[in-house]
Structures are given as C-alpha cells and as structure tokens.
ZADRENDO-941861 format. One record per residue (C-alpha): residue in one letter; z, y, x. Coordinates in pm, whole numbers, plus 50000, padded with zeros to 5 digits. Layout:
 r     Z     Y     X
 a     Z     Y     X
...
END
This chain:
 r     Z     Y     X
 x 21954 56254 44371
 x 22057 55943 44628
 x 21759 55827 44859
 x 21751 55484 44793
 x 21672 55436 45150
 x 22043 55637 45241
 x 22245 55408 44995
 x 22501 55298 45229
 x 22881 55107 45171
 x 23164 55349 45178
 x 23261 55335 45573
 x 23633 55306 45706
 x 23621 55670 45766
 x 23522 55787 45406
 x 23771 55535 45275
 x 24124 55655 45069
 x 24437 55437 45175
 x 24592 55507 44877
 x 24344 55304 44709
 x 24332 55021 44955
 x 24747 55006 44947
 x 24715 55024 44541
 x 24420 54732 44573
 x 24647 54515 44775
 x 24954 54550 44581
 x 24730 54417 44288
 x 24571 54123 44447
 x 24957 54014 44548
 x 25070 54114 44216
 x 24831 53915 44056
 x 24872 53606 44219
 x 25230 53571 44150
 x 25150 53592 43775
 x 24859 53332 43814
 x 25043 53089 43988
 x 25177 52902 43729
 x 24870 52865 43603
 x 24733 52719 43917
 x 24997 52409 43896
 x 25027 52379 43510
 x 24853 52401 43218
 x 24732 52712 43003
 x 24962 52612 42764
 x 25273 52691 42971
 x 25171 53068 43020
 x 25225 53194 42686
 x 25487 52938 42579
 x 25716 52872 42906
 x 25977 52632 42702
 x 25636 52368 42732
 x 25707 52362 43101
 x 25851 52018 43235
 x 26089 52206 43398
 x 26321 52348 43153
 x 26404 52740 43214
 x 26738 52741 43302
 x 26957 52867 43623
 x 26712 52979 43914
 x 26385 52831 43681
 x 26499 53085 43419
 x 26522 53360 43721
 x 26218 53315 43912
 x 26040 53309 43530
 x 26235 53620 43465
 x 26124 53786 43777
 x 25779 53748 43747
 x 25822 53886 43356
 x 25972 54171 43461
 x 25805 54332 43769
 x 25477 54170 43787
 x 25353 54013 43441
 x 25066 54239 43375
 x 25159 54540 43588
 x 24906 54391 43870
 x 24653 54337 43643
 x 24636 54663 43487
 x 24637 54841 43820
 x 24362 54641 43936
 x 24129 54731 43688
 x 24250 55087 43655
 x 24112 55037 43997
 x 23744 54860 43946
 x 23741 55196 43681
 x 23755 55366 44057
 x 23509 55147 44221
 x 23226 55220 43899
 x 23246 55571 43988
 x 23248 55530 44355
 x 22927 55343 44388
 x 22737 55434 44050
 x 22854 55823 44113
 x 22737 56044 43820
 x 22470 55914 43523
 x 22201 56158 43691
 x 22177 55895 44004
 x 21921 55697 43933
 x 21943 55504 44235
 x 22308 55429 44299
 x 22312 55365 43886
 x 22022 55091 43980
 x 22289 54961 44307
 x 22588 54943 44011
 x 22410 54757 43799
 x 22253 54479 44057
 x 22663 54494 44215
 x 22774 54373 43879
 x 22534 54141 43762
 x 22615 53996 44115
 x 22954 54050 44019
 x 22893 53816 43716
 x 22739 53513 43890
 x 23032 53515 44120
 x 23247 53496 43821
 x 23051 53222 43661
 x 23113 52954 44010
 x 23467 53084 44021
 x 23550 53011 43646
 x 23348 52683 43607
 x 23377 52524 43954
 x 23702 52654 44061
 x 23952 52801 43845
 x 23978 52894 43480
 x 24113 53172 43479
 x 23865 53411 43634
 x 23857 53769 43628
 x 23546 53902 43737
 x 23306 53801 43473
 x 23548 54037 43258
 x 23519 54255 43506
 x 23124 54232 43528
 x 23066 54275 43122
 x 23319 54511 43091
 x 23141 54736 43375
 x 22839 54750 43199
 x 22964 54911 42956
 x 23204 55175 43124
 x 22949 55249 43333
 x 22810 55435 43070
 x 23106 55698 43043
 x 23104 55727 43423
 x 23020 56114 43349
 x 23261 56196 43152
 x 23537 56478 43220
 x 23825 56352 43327
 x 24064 56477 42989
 x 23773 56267 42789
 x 23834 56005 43021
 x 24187 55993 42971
 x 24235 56077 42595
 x 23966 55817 42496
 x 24139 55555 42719
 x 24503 55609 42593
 x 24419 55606 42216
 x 24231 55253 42289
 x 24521 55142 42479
 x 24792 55273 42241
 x 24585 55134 41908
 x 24551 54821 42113
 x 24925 54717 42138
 x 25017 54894 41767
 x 24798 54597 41641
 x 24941 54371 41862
 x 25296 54367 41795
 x 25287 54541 41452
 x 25197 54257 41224
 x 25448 54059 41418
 x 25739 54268 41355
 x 25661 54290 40990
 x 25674 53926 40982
 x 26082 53939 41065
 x 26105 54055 40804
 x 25873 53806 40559
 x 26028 53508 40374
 x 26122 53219 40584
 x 25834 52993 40427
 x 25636 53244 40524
 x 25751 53258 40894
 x 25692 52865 40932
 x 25350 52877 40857
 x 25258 53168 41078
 x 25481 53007 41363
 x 25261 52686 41268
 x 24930 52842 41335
 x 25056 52988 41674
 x 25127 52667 41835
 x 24936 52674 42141
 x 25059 52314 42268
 x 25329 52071 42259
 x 25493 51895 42537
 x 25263 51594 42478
 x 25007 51783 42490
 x 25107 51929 42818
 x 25118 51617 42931
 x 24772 51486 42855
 x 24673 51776 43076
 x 24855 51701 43364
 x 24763 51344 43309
 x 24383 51493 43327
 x 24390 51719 43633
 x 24554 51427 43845
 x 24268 51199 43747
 x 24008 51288 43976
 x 23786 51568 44056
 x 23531 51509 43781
 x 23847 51510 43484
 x 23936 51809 43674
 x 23663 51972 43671
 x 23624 51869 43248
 x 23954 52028 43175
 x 23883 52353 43380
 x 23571 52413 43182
 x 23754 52366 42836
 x 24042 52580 42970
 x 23773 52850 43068
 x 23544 52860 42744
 x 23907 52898 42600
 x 23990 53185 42776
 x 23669 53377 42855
 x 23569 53385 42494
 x 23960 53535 42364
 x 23848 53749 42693
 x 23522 53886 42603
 x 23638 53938 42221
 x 23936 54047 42276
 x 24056 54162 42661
 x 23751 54332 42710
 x 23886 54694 42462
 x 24156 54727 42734
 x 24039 54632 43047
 x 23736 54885 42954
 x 24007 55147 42854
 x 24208 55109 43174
 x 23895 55137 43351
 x 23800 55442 43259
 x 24215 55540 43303
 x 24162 55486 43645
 x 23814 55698 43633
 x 24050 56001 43482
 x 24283 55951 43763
 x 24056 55921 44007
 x 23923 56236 43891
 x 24216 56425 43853
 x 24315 56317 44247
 x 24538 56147 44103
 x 24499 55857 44249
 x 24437 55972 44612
 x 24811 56176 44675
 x 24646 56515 44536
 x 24893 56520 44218
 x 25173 56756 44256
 x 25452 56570 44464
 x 25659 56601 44139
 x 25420 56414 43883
 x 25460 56085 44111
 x 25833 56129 44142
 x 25864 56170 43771
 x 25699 55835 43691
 x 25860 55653 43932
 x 26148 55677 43727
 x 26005 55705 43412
 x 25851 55317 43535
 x 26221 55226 43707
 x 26376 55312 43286
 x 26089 55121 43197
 x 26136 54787 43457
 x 26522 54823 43333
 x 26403 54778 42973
 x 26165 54508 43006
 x 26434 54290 43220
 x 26659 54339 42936
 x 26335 54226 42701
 x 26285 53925 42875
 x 26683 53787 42952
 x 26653 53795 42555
 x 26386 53629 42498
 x 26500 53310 42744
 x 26833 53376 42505
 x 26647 53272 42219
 x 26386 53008 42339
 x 26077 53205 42301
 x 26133 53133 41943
 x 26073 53260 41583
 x 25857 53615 41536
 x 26081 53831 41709
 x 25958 53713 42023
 x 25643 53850 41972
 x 25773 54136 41751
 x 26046 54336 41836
 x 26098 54185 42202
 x 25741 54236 42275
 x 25766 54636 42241
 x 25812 54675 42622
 x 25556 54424 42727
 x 25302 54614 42511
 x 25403 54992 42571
 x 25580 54970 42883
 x 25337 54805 43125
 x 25137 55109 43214
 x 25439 55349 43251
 x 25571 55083 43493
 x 25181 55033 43646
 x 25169 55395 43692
 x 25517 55434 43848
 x 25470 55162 44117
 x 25174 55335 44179
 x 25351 55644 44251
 x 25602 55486 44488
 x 25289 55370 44683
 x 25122 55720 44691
 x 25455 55865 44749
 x 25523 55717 45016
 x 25221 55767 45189
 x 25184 56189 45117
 x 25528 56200 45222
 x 25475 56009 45548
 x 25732 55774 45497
 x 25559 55432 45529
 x 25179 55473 45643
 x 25251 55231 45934
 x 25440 54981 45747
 x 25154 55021 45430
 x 24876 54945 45699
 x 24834 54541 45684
 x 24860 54626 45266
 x 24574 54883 45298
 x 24418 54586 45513
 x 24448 54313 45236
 x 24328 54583 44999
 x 24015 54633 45170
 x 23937 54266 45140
 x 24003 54189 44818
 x 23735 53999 44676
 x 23753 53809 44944
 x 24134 53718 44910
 x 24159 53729 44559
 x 23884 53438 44527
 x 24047 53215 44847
 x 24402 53276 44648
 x 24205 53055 44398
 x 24051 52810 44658
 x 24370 52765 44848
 x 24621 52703 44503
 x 24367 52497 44374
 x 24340 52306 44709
 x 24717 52266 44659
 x 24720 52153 44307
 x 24424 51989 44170
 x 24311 51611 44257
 x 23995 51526 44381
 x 23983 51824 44624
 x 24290 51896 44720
 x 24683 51756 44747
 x 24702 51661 44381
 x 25039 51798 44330
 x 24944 51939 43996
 x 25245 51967 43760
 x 25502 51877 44057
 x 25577 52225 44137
 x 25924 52420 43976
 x 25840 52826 43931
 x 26081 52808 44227
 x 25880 52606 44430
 x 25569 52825 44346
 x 25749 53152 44432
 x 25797 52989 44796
 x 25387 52930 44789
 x 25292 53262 44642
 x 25494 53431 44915
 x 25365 53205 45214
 x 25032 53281 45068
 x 25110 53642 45089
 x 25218 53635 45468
 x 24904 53471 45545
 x 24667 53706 45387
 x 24849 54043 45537
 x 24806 53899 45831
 x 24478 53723 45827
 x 24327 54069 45673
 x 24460 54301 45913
 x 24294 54023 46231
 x 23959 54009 46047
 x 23917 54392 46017
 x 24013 54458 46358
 x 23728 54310 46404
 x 23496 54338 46120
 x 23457 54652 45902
 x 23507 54420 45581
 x 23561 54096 45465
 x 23312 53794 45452
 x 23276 53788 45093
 x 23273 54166 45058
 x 22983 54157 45301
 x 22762 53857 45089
 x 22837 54067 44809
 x 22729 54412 44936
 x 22395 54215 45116
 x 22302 54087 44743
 x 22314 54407 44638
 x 22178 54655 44869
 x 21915 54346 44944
 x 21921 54432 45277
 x 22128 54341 45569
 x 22465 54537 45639
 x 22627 54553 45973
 x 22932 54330 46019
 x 23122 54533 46283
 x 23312 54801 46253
END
C-alpha cells in the first residue's frame, strides 16, 4: 500500500510519450471541432444549414473537413485517455491512499468544470469528465479483457439505439416523418439570430446565454454522454493494460488499424459529401448516413492512434512528435486557455465581440494560429518548468501540499 507521505506526480522520467503525443493530438483535435461553437450558436453544431453562412464551395469544405477527420475522433481519444490517467493516479482498488488522491483530483476536477462552463464557455468537458470518473474509478481493477468487452458492448448498444430508430423511420409514412422532423428542430435561423443578437450585447447577456446553453448541454451530458465517455474510459484502461497504448502491441496490430481507420476516414468523407448533398435533411441524415459517424469513429480513433505510436516504436518521427508530446503534457492547461483565448475573440463584453462574424473558413485560419502558438508556447514553458501552470494549481489542490515547479 502507497505511503501517503510518498504520493508524488508522475515525473518527466516515468512519463510515456506515446501518451503525451496521443494527449496533444486530442486537445488540437478537439478544438477544431469546438470552434464553431466558440463564434456561433449551439444551434449551428448539430444543424450546420442554420449557419449565416450558407455551406457551399470552401464553407461546405472546411465543414466537410472537420466532419470527416476530426468530428468526434479527438474527443473519444481524449477520454480513452482520462480512462489512462484514473488508473495512473488511483492505481489498483487496494490503494487506499492514491484511491483517497483520485477522488480529491476529481472533485477538484469538478469545480474547475463548474467556472469553465458557467463563467466561460458552455461547452465544458471536465465536469463530464469529473462525474464520469467517479464512477469508472470503481472498475479501475478490472482485467483488462473485462475492461474491454464491457466497454465495447456499451459502446456498440450505444450507437444501435442511436441510429436504429432513425433508419426505421425512412421507412415510416410521410405524415409520420413530419412530425418526428418537427420535434427535432433544434433552432431556426431567427432563432440563431436572437442569439447572436444576445452574445454581442454585453458581457452580462453573454454571460445569460452561456448559462442557458450550458444547463442545455450538461444535463443531455450527464443523462446521456456520460454511458460512453465512461465506456471509452475504461477502453483506454484495457489498452493501457494491454500496452497497448504505450508501443508494446505487436508492430502489426497498429499497422492493421491504421488502415482499417484510413477505409474508415474514406467512408465517412463519402458520409458527409452526402449529407451537404441533401441539406442535412429528412431522417436519412440521421439514419442511414449516420452509420459511419456512429460505428466508425473509434476504428478511425484507434487508427490515428496507431500512426502516432507507429511512428514513434519505429523511430520515424520522435523529434518531430516532441513539441506534440510537449502540448500533451500541458493539457489542462491549454485545453482551458483554447476556451479563454476563442472566447476573448468572440464574445462582447470581454473580448473583440466578433461573435457570429467568422466563416468556418475564417475559423480554420484561428484554430490553426491557435495551434502554432500552443506547440510552441508548451515546448518554452517546459523547458523550463516540469508542467504547466494549471497542471501545477491542480496537482497542489490535490496533494494539499506544495509541488516543485522546476524540472
């Protein structure tokens, strides 16, 4: 059993790059998906014919690209990932004191959720994160086959339901379509507009229309997200496990699913050209053309994953994978000043106000400055310092004692 008096963070030496390169690869990911949700409202995420900018030409491509390679790819890695990070600070069941560390490092976890979702951006992650922990924390223990056959079965039955009532609706009576189509309606273009209208009105009208936007989302979240974020959690527990996840997987398995995820990336771009074809219109958009979305993403996940770890057990790119391993190692603290610097951009009160002025072109130009920045910025800080700022408030709340800065 851990001393409490030896619990220590993991130092630079005990770390796994393969986990830092797959950690920053998901905080990049992610904020390409986000950032239309940064400079327009909800409403435009899950119906992108509501944007003011109608999808055609490069609007259409840049929309395409993000639906194709990063649309919930980034996300799933990155909590395949926090699965990883339960195990690697609670250890096994039997540790009473690095289960006690766990459990203070999430509810911590939670309050930082709670400012980030009500005083700076809806769409927050880590509360998820935080609930769902507490739970998967629980099956910590658990062999890795357990691990991985109890995950897949959630995951699987999770998309079946999903897209299965939807594709049985092509096939109901047209009345019958209407009405379901009815009740779907997330917005309308006027009620885009009031949004917009909202967040350029000052920081307090702002700051109203976040908080609706997050009791929207955080309660779909905690009723509905939280079966497979927990499942990919303990995914990336079983992979962990395995050595997966750290280049100890036959040099085979990884070349396999990178092109079992390239057939997969192939299939999903044809997915999504038909759905602009169509207009994001009538059931089959959320039927049939929502099969690869649903059973697709992790083979894809998995097989960028496997280019990463390739890459790195054959040597090929450790040097060029460094300032991503770097980002990676910060990336609580860059995934919450993604959402201070976008919202800096785009919301009034606080910022430039340029909410709802910004084409998904446009936005790809930000997300990718944003991205040069934080390689960079990363790899200067931990020259430095042996881990980011935030990572270092967050590790002092929890061990309740102080931590050293440098490396």
């Amino acid at each position: 059993m851990t001393d409490t008096q030896t619990l220590r963070p993991v130092t630079a030496a005990d770390r796994h790059i393969s986990l830092d390169v797959l950690r920053g690869l998901g905080v990049m990911g992610i904020l390409a998906v986000n950032a239309v949700t940064f400079a327009l409202p909800f409403e435009v995420y899950p119906t992108p014919n509501l944007s003011p900018y109608p999808l055609v030409g490069d609007e259409a491509n840049a929309w395409w690209v993000v639906q194709t390679f990063f649309h919930y790819k980034f996300i799933t890695l990155f909590s395949m990932l926090f699965g990883v990070s339960i195990l690697l600070v609670g250890g096994e069941r039997s540790d009473k004191p690095r289960g006690a560390l766990l459990r203070r490092r999430l509810g911590w976890l939670a309050v930082f959720g709670l400012i980030h979702g009500l005083l700076i951006w809806y769409g927050d992650i880590l509360l998820l994160y935080a609930i769902t922990g507490m739970i998967v924390m629980l099956m910590r223990s658990w062999t890795p086959r357990r691990l991985f056959i109890v995950s897949l079965i959630v995951i699987v039955l999770g998309s079946i339901f999903a897209v299965l009532p939807m594709m049985a609706l092509q096939y109901a009576p047209e009345k019958t379509q209407a009405e379901v189509a009815a009740q779907m309606v997330m917005g309308t273009p006027a009620t885009v507009a009031k949004a917009i209208a909202a967040m350029k009105a000052g920081l307090p009208s702002a700051l109203k229309e976040n908080l609706q936007d997050w009791m929207m989302l955080q309660s779909m979240s905690v009723i509905v997200m939280i079966w497979r974020t927990g499942a990919l959690m303990m995914l990336g527990m079983a992979l962990f496990k395995s050595g997966f996840l750290t280049g100890r997987a036959p040099t085979w398995v990884y070349g396999l699913l990178v092109a079992i995820g390239a057939a997969g990336l192939w299939y999903v771009g044809v997915e999504a050209r038909a759905k602009l074809a169509i207009d994001f219109s009538g059931p089959r958009n959320n039927g049939e053309l929502q099969l690869g979305y649903e059973f697709l993403t992790l083979p894809i996940t998995l097989g960028y994953a496997s280019l990463a770890i390739l890459l790195l057990k054959l040597g090929l790119a450790r040097k060029l994978l460094t300032p991503l391993a770097n980002l990676g190692r910060m990336a609580f603290t860059n995934y919450l000043s993604q959402s201070l610097i976008m919202t800096t951009i785009f919301w009034s009160g606080r910022g430039l106000g340029l909410y709802g002025e910004a084409t998904r072109v446009e936005l790809w130009m930000i997300v990718g400055s944003i991205w040069v920045v934080q390689l960079i910025w990363s790899s200067l800080w931990l020259s430095r310092f042996s881990m980011g700022p935030l990572e270092w408030v967050w590790r002092r709340l929890a061990y309740g004692k102080g931590l050293a800065r440098t490396g």
